[in-house]
matplotlib code that plots the C-alpha trace (Angstrom):
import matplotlib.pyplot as plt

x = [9.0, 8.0, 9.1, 7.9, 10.1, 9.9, 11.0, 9.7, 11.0, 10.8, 9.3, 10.4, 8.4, 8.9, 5.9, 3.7, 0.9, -2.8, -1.5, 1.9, -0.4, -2.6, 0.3, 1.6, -2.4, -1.9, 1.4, 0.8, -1.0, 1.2, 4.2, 6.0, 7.5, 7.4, 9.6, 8.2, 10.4, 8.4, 9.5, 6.3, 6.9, 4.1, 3.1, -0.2, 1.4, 4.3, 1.2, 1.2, 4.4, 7.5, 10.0, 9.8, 12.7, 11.8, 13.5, 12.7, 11.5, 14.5, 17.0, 19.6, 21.2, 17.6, 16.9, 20.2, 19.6, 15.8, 17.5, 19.8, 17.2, 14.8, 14.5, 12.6, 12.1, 8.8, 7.1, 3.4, 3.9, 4.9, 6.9, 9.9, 13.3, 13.8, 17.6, 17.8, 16.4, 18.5, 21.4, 20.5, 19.4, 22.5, 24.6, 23.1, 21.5, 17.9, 15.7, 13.1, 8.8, 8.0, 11.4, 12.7, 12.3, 8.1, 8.8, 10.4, 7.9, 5.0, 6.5, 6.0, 2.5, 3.8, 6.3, 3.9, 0.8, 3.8, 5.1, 1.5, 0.2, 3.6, 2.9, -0.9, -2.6, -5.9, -5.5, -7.5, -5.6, -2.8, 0.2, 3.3, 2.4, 4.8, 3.2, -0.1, -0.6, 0.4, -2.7, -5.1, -3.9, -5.0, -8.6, -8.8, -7.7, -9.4, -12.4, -13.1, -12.7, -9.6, -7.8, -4.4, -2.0, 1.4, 3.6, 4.8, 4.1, 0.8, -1.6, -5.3, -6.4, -3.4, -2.1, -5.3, -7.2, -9.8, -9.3, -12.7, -11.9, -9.0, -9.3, -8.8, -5.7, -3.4, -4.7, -4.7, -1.1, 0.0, -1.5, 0.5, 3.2, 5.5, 5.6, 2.7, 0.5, -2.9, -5.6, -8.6, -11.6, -13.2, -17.0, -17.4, -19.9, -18.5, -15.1, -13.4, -10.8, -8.8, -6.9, -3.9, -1.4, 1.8, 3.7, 6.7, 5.1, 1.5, -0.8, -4.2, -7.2, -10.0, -13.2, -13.8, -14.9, -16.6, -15.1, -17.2, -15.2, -15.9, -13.5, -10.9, -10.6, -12.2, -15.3, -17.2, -16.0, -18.7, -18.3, -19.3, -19.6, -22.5, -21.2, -21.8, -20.0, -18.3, -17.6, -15.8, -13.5, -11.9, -11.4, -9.3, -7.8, -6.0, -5.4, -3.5, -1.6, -0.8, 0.8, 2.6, 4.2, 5.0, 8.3, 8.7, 6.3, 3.1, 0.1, -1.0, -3.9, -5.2, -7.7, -9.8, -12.7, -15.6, -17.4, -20.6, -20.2, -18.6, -15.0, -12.5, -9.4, -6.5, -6.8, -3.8, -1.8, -0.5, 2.4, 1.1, -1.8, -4.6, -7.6, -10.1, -8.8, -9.9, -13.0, -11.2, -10.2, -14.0, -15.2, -12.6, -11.2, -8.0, -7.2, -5.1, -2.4, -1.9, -1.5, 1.0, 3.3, 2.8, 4.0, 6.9, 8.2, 7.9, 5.2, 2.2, -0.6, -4.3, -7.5, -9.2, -12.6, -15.3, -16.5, -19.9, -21.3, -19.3, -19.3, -16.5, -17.0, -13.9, -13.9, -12.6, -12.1, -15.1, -13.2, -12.2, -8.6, -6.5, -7.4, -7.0, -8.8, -11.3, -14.5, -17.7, -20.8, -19.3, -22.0, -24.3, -21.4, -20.5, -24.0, -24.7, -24.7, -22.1, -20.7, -16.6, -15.1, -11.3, -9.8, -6.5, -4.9, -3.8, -3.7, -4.4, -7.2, -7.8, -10.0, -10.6, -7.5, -8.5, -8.9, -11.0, -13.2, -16.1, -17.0, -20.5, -21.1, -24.0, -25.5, -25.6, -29.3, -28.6, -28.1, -24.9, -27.4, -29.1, -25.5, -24.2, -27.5, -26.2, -22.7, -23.4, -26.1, -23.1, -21.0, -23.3, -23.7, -20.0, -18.3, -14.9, -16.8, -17.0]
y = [-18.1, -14.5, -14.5, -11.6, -9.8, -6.8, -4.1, -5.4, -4.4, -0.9, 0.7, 4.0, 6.0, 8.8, 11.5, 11.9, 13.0, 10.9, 8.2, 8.0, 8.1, 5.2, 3.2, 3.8, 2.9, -0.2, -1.3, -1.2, -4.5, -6.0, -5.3, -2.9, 0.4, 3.4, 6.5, 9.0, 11.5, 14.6, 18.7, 19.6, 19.9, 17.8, 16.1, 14.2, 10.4, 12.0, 11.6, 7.9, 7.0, 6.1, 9.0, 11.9, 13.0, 16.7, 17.1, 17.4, 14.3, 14.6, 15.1, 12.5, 12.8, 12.8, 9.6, 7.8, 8.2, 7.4, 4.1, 3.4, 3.2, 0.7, -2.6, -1.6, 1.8, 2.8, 5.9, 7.7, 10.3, 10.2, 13.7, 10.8, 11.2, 7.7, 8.5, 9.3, 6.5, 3.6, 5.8, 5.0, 1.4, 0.0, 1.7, 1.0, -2.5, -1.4, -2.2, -0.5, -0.8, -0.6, -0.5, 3.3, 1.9, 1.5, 5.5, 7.0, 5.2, 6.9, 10.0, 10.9, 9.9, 10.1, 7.0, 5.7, 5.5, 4.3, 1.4, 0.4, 0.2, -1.9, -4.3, -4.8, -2.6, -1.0, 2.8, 5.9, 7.7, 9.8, 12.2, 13.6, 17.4, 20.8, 23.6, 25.1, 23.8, 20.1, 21.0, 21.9, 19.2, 16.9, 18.1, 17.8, 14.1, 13.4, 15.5, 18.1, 18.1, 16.9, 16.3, 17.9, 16.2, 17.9, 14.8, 15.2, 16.2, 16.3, 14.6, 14.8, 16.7, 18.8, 18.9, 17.8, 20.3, 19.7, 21.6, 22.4, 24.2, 25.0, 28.6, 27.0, 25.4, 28.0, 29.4, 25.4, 24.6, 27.6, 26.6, 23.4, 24.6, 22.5, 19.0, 17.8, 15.3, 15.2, 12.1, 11.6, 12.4, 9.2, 9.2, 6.5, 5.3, 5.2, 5.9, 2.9, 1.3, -1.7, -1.5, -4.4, -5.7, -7.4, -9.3, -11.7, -14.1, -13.3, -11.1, -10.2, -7.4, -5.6, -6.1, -3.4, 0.5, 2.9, 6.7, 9.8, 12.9, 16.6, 19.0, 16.0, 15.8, 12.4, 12.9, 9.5, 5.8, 3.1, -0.6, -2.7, -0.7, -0.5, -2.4, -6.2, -9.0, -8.9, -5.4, -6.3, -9.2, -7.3, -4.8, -7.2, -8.6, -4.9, -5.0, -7.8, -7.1, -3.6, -5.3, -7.3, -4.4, -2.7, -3.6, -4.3, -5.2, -3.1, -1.1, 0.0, 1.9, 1.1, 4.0, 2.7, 4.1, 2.2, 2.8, 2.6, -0.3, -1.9, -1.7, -0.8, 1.6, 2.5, 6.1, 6.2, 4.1, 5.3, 2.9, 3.1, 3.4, 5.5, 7.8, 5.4, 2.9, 4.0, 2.4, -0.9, 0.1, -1.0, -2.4, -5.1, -8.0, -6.0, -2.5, -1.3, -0.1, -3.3, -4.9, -2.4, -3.1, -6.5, -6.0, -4.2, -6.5, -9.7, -11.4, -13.0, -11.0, -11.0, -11.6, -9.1, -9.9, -7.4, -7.2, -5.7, -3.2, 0.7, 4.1, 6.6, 10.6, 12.7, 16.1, 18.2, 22.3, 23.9, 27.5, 30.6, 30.8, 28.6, 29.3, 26.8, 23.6, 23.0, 20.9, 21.6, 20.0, 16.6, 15.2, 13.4, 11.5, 10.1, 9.6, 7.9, 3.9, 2.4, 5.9, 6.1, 9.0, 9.4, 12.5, 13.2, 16.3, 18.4, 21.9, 24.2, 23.6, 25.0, 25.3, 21.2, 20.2, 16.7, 16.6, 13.8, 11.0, 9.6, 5.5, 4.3, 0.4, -1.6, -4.8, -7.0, -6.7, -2.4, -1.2, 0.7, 3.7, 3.8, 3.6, 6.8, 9.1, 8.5, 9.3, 12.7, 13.8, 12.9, 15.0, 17.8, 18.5, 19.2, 22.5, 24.3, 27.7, 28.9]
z = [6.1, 7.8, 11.3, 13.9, 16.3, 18.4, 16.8, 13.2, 9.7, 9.3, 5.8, 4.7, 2.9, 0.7, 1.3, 4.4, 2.9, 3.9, 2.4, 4.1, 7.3, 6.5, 5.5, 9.2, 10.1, 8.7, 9.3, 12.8, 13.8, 11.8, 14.0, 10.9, 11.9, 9.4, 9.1, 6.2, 4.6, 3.8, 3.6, 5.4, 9.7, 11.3, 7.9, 8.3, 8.3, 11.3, 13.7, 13.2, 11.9, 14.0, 12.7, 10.1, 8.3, 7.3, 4.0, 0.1, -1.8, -3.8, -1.3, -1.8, 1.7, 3.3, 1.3, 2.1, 5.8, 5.7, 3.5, 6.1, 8.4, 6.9, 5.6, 2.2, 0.8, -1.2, -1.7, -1.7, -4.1, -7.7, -7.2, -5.9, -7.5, -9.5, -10.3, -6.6, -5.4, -7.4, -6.4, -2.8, -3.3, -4.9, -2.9, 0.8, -0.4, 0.0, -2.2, -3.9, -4.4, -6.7, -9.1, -9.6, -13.3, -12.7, -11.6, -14.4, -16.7, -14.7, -14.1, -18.2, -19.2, -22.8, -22.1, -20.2, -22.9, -25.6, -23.3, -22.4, -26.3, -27.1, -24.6, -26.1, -23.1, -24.8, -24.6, -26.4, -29.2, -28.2, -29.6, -28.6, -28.9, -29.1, -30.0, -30.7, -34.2, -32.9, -30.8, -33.5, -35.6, -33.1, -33.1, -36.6, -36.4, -33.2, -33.0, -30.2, -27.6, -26.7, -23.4, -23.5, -20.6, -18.8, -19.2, -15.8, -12.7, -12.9, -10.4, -8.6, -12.2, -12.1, -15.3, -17.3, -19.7, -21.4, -25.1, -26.6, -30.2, -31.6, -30.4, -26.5, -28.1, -27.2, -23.5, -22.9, -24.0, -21.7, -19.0, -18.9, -19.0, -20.2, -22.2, -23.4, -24.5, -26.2, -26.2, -28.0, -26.1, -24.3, -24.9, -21.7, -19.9, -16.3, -15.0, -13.1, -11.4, -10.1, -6.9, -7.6, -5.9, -7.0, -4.5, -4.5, -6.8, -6.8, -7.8, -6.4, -7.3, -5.7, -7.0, -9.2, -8.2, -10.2, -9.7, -10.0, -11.2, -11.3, -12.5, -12.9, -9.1, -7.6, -5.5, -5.4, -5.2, -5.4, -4.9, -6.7, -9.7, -11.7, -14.6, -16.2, -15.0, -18.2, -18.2, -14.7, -15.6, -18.4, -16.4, -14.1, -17.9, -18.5, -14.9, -14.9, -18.0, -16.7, -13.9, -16.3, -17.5, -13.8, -12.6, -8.6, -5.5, -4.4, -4.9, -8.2, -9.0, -12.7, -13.7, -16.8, -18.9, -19.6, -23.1, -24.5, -26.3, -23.1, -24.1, -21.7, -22.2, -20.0, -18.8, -15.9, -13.8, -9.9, -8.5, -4.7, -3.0, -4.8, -3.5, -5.3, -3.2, 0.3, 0.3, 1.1, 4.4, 5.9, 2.7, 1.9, 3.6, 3.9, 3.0, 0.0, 2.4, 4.1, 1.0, -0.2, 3.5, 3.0, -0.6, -0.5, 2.3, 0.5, 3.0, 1.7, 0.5, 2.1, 0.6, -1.6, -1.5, -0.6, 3.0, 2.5, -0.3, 0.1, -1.0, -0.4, -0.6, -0.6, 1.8, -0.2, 0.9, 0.4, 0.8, -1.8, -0.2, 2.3, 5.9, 9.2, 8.9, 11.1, 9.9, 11.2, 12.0, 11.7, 14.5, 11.8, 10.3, 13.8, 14.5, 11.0, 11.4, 8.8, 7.9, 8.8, 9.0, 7.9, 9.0, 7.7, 9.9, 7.4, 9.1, 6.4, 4.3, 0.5, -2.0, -3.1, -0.8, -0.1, 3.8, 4.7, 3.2, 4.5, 3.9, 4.0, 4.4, 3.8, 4.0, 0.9, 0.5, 0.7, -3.0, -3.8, -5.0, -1.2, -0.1, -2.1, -1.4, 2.3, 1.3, -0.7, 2.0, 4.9, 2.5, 2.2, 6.1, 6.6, 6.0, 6.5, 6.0, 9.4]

ax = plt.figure().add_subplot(projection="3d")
ax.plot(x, y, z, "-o")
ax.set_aspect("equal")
plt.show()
């Protein structure tokens, strides 16, 4: 049985970044405290959030304290030391979601493609890959082009390259920069996604969004996506047994490709809160980051079911080089009825930093097109180029 006192659990949170902060948005009304850890002063979610510990992600003494300090521990931001954090949680006692284990299988997208296929998940072709001609054998196996993967670290896009002949193999393969992967091509229809939750004993999903990206970075979110009723529910199938395959409470975002012939393949998995996500903040019965505190602390989890039709626009920096952020003519998104502005207080802004996003709403009778001609027009009028 949850019982409420004043102060409430604490959650600490490793990263501040826009996330971190709508965590602390969330958490709120429900009477839960958050302290982020973070190595950037002033970090967007340190607005919002009880406490910030300024210190490296992977700083173990940083992470003890912030451990000692909480009830539950989870993180934003796959850069997260998993060693670091079971180190913590078995000696202090606090746990850990989702499972440090659940990190180290997402933090190399090679272990994480092999784990996924053993366990039945449907995923496009894919190789370990070392050198250059490991790269060009791939093309002749798979075709070009290719998509050539940094196992780690990579996230927004980072780390993705597209390898379009054999004579790209090389430039490509430097460019990550370390271990790599390479998957076949997907030839999809639509992008999508499926916003999960996994919580003491249940499990619960957002109806499905379709993602629009350019240059691998995430620009558009639409829900409901634009795809068959069947198309949907076996998107929430892979969904489900992705989750069967995470270990530990929370968020997870399940990225997925949707093919011509309506078959549907895993393209990515994010243990936390995720960018295509945001919509559910006015679009949803509850958002993705409530879900995620309610989560990780073991409560029970809220409904999922959409609130009204809803497009999301990132605002990304429309800049050449990283200058002060300040975003102008933001008068016809205020102005705009069912537009909501999210403004996450980054202070610098660079070219395609994510600083914002923008939700549009609808009634049900409003089609999701109508809905994201409003969104890319409300998109269009803002600028960081004074």
């Amino acid at each position: 049985m949850t019982t409420l006192r004043t102060p409430g659990p604490t959650v600490g949170v490793v990263g501040g970044g826009q996330l971190g902060r709508m965590l602390a948005e969330a958490a709120a009304p429900l009477g839960v405290e958050l302290i982020v850890l973070d190595p950037t002063e002033d970090c967007p979610a340190s607005l919002v959030a009880r406490d910030q510990i300024v210190a490296d992600f992977d700083d173990e003494a940083a992470i003890r304290d912030l451990a000692a300090r909480a009830d539950v521990l989870t993180f934003e931001i796959e850069l997260a030391d998993q060693d670091v954090l079971e180190r913590v949680s078995e000696e202090t006692g606090t746990p850990v979601h989702p499972d440090p284990e659940t990190l180290e299988t997402i933090h190399d997208k090679l272990v994480q493609k092999r784990e996924l296929e053993a366990a039945g998940v449907p995923v496009p072709p894919f190789r370990a890959v070392e050198d250059v001609d490991d790269v060009r054998e791939a093309i002749d196996d798979y075709g070009a082009p290719v998509m050539l993967k940094a196992r780690t670290g990579g996230y927004d896009g980072r780390g993705n390259v597209p390898v379009e002949s054999k004579d790209d193999a090389a430039p490509a393969l430097e460019s990550v920069a370390g271990p790599a992967m390479v998957e076949s091509f997907v030839d999809f229809e639509r992008e999508l996604s499926v916003i999960a939750v996994k919580g003491d004993d249940e499990i619960a999903a957002f109806p499905i969004g379709e993602n629009v990206h350019v240059d691998e970075i995430l620009r558009e979110t639409i829900v409901p996506a634009r795809s068959s009723d069947a198309v949907a529910e076996r998107a929430r199938e892979v969904a489900a047994d992705v989750l069967e395959v995470m270990d530990g409470r929370g968020v997870y975002g399940i990225e997925l490709f949707e093919t011509s012939a309506g078959e549907i393949l895993l393209n990515e998995i994010a243990p936390r809160p995720h960018n295509s996500g945001h919509w559910t903040i006015e679009g949803a019965r509850s958002s993705q980051f409530e879900q995620h505190v309610r989560a990780v602390l073991g409560w029970p989890l809220a409904s999922t079911d959409l609130r009204s039709p809803t497009v999301m626009t990132n605002l990304l920096g429309d800049v050449d080089e990283e200058r002060e952020a300040e975003l102008e003519d933001v008068d016809r998104i205020l102005e705009t009825p069912g537009a909501h502005l999210h403004w996450y207080g980054k202070r610098q802004v660079r070219p395609l930093r994510k600083m914002g996003h923008v939700t549009v709403t609808g009634e049900d009778e409003v089609g999701v097109d109508d809905l994201l001609e409003t969104a890319r027009e409300l998109e269009a009028a803002v600028t960081f180029r004074s």
